[in-house]
C-alpha positions in Angstrom: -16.3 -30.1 9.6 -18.5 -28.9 12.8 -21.8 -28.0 12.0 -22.9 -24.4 12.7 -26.4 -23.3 12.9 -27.0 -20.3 10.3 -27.9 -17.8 12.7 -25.0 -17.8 14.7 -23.2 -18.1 11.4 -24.3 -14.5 11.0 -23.7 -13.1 14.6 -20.0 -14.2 14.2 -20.0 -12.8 10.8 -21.7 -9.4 12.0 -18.7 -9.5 14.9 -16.0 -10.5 12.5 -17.0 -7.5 10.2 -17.4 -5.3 13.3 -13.9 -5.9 14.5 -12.5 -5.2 10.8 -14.2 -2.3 10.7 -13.1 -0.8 13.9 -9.4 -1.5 13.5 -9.8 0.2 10.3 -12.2 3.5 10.9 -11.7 4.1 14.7 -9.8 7.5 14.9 -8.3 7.5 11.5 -8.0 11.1 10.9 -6.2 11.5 13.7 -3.6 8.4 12.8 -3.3 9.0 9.6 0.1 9.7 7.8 -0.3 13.3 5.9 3.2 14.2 4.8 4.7 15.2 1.1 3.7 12.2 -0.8 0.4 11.9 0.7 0.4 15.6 -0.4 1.5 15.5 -3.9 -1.9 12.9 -3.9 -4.1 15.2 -2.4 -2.8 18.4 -4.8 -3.5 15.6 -7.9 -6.8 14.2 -7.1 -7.9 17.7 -6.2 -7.4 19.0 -9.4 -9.3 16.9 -11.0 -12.1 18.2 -10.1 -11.1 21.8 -9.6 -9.0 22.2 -12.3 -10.6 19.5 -14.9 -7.2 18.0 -15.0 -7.6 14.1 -15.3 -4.2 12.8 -15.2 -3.1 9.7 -17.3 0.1 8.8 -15.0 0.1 7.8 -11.0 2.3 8.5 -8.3 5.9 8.5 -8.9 7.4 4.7 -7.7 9.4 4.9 -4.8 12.5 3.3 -6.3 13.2 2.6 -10.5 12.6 6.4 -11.7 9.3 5.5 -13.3 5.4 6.3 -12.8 2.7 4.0 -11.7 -0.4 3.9 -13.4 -3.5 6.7 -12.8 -6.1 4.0 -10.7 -5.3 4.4 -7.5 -6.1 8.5 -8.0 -9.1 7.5 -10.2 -10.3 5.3 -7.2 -9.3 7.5 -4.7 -10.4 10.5 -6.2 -14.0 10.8 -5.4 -13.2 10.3 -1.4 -11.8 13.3 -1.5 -14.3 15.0 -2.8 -17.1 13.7 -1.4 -14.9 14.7 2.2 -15.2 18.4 1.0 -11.2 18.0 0.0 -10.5 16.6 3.5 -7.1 14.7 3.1 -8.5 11.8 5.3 -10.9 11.3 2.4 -8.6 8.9 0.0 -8.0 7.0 3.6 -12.0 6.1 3.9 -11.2 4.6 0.6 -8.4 2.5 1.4 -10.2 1.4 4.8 -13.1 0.3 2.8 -11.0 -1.6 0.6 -9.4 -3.0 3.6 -12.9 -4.1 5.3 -13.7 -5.7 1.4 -10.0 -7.8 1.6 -11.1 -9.4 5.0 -14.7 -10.2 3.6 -13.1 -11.5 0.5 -10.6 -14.0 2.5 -13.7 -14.9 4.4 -15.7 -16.0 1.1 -12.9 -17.7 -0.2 -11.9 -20.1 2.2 -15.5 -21.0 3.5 -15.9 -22.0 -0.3 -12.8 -24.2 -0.1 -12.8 -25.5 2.9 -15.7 -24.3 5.7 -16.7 -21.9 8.1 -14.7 -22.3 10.5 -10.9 -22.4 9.3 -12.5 -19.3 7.2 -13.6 -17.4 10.3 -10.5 -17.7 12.4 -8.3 -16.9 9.5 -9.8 -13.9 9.1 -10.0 -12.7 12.5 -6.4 -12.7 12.1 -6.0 -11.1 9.3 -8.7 -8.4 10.2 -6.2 -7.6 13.4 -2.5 -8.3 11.9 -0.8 -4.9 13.0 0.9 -4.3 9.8 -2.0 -5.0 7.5 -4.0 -2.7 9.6 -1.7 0.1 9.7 -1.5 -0.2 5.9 -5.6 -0.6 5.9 -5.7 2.9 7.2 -3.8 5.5 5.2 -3.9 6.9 1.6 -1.2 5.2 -0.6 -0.7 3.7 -3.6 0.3 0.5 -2.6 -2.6 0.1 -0.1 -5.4 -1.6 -1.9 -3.0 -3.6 -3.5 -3.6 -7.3 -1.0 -7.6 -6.8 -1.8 -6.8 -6.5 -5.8 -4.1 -9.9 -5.7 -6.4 -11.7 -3.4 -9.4 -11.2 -6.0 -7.5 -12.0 -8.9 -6.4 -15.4 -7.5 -10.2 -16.0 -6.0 -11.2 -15.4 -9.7 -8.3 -18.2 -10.8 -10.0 -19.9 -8.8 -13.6 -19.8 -9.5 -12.2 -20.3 -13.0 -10.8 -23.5 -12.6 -13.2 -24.9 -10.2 -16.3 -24.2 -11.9 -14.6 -24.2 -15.4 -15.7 -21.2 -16.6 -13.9 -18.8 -19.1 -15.6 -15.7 -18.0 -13.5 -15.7 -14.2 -10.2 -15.5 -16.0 -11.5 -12.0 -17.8 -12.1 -10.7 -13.8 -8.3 -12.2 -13.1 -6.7 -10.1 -15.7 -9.2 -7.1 -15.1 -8.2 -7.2 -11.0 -4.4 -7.6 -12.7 -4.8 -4.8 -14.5 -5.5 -2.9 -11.5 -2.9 -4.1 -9.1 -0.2 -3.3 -10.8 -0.4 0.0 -11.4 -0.7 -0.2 -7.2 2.8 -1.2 -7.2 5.1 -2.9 -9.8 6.4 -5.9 -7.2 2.8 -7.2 -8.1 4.2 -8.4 -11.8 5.1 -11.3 -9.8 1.3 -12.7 -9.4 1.9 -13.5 -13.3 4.8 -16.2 -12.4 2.5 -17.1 -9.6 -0.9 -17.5 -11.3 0.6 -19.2 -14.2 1.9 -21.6 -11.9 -1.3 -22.0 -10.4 -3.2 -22.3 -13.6 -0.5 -24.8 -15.6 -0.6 -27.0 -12.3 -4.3 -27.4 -12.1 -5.7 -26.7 -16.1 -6.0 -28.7 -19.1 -3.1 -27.4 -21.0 -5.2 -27.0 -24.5 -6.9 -24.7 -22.6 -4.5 -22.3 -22.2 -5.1 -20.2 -24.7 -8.2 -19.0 -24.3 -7.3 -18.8 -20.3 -4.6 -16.4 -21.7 -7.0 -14.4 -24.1 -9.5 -14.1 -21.6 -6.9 -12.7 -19.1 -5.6 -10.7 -21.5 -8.5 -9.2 -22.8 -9.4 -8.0 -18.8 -6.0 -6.8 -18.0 -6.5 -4.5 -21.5 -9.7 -3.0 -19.8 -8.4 -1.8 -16.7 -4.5 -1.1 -17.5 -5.4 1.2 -20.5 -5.6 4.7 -19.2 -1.8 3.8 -18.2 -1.4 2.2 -21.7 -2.8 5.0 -24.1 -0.2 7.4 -21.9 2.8 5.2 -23.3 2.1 4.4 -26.6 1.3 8.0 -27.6 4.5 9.1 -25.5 6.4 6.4 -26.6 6.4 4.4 -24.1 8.8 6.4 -21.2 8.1 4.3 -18.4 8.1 0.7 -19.8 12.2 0.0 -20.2 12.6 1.2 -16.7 9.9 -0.7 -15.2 11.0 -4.0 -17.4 14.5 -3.0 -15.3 13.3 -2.8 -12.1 11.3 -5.5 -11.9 14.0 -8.2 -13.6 17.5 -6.9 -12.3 19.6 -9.5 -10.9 20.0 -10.7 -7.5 22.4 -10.5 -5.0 20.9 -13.4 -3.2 23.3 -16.1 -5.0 21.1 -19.2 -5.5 23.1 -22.0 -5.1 21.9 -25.9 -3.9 23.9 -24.9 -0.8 21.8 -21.8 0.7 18.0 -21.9 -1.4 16.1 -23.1 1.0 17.9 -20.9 3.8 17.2 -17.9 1.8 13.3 -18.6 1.3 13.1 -19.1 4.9 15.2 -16.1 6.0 12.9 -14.3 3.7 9.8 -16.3 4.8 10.5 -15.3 8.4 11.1 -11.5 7.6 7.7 -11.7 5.7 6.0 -13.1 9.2 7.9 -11.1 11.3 6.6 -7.5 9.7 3.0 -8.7 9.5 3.1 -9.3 13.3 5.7 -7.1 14.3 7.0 -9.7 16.5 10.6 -9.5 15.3 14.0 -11.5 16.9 12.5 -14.3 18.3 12.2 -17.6 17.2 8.3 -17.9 16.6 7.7 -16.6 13.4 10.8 -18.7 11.9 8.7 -21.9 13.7 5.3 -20.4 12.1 7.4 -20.6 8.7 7.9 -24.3 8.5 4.4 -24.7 10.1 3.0 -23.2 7.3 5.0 -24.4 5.1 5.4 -28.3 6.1 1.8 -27.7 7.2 0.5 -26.8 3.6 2.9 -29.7 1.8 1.2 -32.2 4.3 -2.6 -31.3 3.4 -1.5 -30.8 -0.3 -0.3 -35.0 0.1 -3.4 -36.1 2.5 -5.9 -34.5 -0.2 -4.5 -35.7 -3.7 -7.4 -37.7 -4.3 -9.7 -34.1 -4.3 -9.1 -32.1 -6.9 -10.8 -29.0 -5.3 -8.4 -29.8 -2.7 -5.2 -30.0 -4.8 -6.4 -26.4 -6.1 -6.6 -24.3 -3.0 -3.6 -26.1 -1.0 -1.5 -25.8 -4.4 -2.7 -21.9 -4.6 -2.1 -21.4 -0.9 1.3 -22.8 -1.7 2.7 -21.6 -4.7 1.4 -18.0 -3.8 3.3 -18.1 -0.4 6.2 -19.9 -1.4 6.7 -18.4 -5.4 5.9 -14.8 -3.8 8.9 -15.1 -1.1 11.0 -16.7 -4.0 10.1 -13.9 -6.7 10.8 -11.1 -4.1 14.3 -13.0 -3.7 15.2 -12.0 -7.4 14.5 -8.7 -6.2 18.5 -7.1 -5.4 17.2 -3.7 -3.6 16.6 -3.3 -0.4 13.0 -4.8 0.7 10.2 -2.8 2.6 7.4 -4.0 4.3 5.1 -2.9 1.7 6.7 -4.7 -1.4 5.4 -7.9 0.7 1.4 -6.4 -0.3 0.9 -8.7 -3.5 0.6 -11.9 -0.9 -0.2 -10.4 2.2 -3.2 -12.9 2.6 -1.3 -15.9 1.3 0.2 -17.3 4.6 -3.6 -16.7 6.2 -4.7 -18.6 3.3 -2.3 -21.2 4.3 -3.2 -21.3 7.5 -6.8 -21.7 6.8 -5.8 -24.8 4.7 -4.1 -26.1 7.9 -6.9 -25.5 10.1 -9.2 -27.7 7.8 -6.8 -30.3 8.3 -6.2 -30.0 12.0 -10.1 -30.0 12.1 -11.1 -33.6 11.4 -9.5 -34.5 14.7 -10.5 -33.1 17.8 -7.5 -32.7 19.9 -5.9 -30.9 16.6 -8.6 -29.0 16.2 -8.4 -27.9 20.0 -4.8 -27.1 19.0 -6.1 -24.9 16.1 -8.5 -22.8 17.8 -5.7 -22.6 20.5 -3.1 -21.4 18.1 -5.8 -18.9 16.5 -6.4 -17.4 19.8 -2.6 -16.8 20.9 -1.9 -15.1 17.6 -4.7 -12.4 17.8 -3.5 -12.2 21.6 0.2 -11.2 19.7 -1.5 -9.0 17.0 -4.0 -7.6 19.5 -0.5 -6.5 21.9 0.8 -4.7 18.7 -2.0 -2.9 17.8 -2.2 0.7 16.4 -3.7 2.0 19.1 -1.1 1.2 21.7 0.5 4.1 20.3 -0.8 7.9 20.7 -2.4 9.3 17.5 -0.4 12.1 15.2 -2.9 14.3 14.5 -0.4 15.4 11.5 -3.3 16.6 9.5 -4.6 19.3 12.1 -1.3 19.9 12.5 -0.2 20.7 9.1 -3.5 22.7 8.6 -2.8 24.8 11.4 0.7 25.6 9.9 -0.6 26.7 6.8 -3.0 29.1 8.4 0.0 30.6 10.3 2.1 30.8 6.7 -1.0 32.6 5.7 -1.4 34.9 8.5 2.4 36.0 8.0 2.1 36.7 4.7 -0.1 39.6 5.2 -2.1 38.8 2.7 0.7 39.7 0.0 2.4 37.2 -2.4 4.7 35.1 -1.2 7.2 32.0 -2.0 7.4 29.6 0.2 10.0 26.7 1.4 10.5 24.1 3.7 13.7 22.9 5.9 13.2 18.8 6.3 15.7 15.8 6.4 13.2 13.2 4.7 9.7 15.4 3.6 8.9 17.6 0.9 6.7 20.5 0.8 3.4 18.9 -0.7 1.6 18.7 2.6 1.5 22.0 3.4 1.3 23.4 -0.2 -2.0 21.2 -0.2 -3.6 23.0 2.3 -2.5 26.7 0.9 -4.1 25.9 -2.1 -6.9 24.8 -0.5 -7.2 28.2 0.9 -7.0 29.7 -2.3 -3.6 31.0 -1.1 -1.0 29.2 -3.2 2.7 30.6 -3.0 3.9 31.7 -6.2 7.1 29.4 -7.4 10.4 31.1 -7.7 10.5 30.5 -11.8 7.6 32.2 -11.7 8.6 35.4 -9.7 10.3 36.4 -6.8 8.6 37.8 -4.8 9.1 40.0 -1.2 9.1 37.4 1.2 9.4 33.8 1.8 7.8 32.0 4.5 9.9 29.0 5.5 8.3 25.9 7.7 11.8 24.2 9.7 11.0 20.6 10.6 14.6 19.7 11.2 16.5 20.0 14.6 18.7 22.4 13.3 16.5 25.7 11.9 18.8 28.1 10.1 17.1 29.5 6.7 19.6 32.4 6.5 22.2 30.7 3.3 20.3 27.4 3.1 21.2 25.2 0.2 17.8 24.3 -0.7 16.1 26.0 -4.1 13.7 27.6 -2.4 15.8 28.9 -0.3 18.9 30.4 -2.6 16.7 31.2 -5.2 15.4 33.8 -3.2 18.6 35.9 -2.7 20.3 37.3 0.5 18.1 37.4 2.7 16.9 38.3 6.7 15.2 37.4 9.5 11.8 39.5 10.0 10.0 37.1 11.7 10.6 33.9 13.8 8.1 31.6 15.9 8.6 28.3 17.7 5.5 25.9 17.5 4.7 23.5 20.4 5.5 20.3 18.0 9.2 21.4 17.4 8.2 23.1 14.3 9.6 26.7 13.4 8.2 28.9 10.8 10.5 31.6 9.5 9.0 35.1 7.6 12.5 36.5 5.2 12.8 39.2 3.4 15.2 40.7 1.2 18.4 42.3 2.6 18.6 45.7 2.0 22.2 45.7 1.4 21.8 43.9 -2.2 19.7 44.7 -5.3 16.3 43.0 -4.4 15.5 40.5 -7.5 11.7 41.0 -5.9 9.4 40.6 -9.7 11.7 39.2 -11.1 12.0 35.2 -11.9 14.9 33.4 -10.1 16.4 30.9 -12.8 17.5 27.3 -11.6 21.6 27.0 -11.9 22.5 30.7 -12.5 
């Protein structure tokens, strides 16, 4: 491996972190993603502090009618507050973590294998346009790459320096990640693998009951909740996460299904889709990692980090494939640095030879030319929190200062966002269950704006209603002020009731 002198050691460090930093802080208040969910957050975290209200259960999962656990709000939380209950607070959190995941990959392959294959490895993964956009907004699943990749470092450390006390920090960061998102159950297959492949087997057991014993620590708050509720959430999640496939494993099409998944995987972190790079980069990596797994076999600190860079690339694309819904970008989270692990491991290979190791750093260069032509920035920022926050102000300015319900008209958002900022102004609408009251301010974000008979609860709970006020907003926004129609008995102070 090239020799390279300390000091510039630490100016490419310094420009490494610089560049990690900017993708992930540079305007992003005004790139941020602020809608319902990011609101239902925000009205959560917000009262824990305001109204003392420490909540035991996290953010509803997206699919599998069940709840995540409380960490990411606990984490997140104090963001928030310390931004004065700016909802770009919880997104300085997740950007730190980000920063922390790119620092962490760097650690961890300059232990295994050197500087250099470290440093290039992370430059990519510091600019991959999908791991930066999630690197830059509050959600749940967010931190989840940082809490995988520092649960397998700790596997490890574990096995390499044959120390018990690692596995405890495996099943602590385990703990944490999968109350970020359920998918991330599959780092058990994945590190047991690991672990069984490299371990003595008699010790085992007290790998396991040190793991276990971490995982209690930081997956309890979740764990109290269902034992003293009787456990609501722990048949559904069991379901979700071992459902059938679709996929149809046969001898015929298994290694065409990893590698059509392989090559989705690729194609979303680069956002280079329908060509036929990323399903080249696939086998590379994979053929790549297989080959430097058979020229190390005589190292055994090789063996470990070419069979962890390989089991958690390949055994994450094959666990996702018992998966029968449809897949998302973020469900990929849990191994999100895998294939830059594995292409470290490749780089230390190609780097005993010069010509290959010309190759390498030609390779490097052309993918962060790809990620760099993908970037966030090519795109114009939201500003979707300024511009909620402005709508709220002009909810508030309709009302008159009088009580008021409120609604809103959307194809895919709920009303979160906007409630957020209302209570934040210590103007909170008061829910139809709670009473009726004289008029309803309605916020229309779909293309068609008629409030007059809408479906929608808020809506036709309110009773007959009529236009008093109508304003178009430059972003193709309207906001509606209704009142009761005179011609009916106004149910004004009076609670609407659901399904009457």
């Amino acid at each position: 491996m090239t020799k390279v002198p300390n000091n510039y050691k630490l100016i490419i460090l310094l420009v490494l972190i610089t560049v990690t930093a900017f993708f992930r802080f540079w305007e992003i208040r005004n790139y941020v993603v602020f809608l319902g969910d990011e609101g239902r957050d925000m009205i959560v975290m917000r009262n824990i502090f305001v109204e003392k209200n420490l909540p035991f259960l996290g953010p509803t999962a997206s699919v599998g009618g069940f709840y995540l656990g409380p960490i990411y709000y606990w984490m997140a939380a104090p963001f928030l507050l310390l931004l004065q209950f700016d909802p770009v607070g919880p997104s300085y959190f997740v950007a730190i973590i980000g920063v922390a995941t790119v620092l962490l990959l760097y650690k961890f392959l300059k232990e295994a294998i050197g500087f250099w294959p470290a440093v290039l490895s992370s430059f990519l993964y510091a600019v991959a346009p999908l791991i930066v956009r999630y690197s830059r907004s509050s959600w749940n699943p967010n931190p989840l790459p940082f809490f995988a990749l520092l649960m397998i470092y700790f596997i490890f450390k574990g096995i390499k320096d044959k120390k018990l006390l690692y596995f405890l920090g495996a099943g602590a960061s385990f703990g944490i990640a999968i109350q970020l998102h359920y998918l991330a159950s599959i780092l058990i297959a994945i590190t047991g693998l690991i672990v069984v492949f490299n371990s003595n087997l008699k010790k085992l057991p007290s790998i396991a009951f040190f793991s276990i014993i971490g995982f209690s620590i930081t997956f309890s708050p979740f764990l109290l909740f269902e034992i003293r509720h009787g456990f609501p959430n722990f048949n559904t999640i069991i379901d979700f996460v071992t459902r059938g496939t679709t996929a149809g494993f046969t001898s015929a099409n298994f290694i065409s299904l990893i590698s059509s998944l392989g090559n989705t995987f690729l194609e979303e972190i680069s956002l280079v889709k329908g060509t036929l790079g990323t399903k080249i980069f696939f086998w590379f990596l994979t053929l790549g990692g297989i080959l430097g797994f058979y020229l190390n076999r005589n190292s055994n600190d090789k063996i470990l980090i070419f069979s962890i860079g390989l089991i958690w690339f390949l055994g994450g694309i094959l666990g996702l494939r018992f998966y029968s819904g449809q897949i998302y970008d973020y469900y990929f989270g849990f191994m999100f640095p895998a294939p830059f692990i594995l292409f470290g491991l490749i780089l230390y290979v190609m780097w005993k030879k010069f010509i290959l190791r010309l190759i390498g750093i030609v390779l490097s260069i052309v993918l962060i030319v790809f990620f760099l032509d993908n970037a966030f920035y090519k795109n114009p920022p939201n500003r979707i929190i300024n511009q909620t926050s402005q709508i709220a102000d002009l909810v508030i300015d309709k009302t008159g200062e009088d009580p008021y319900n409120f609604a809103l008209i959307s194809e895919s958002n709920s009303d979160h966002a906007y409630r957020y900022f209302l209570e934040l102004r210590d103007k909170k609408p008061i829910d139809l269950e709670t009473m009726v009251t004289e008029q309803l301010l309605v916020v229309c974000e779909s293309k068609k704006c008629e409030p007059l008979g809408h479906p929608v609860w808020e809506i036709a709970g309110f009773g007959r209603a009529e236009i008093a006020q109508e304003q178009d907003l430059e972003y193709g926004i309207k906001v509606f002020r209704l009142i009761h129609w005179p011609g009916v008995p106004s149910p004004a102070g009076k609670p609407a009731i659901k399904g009457s």
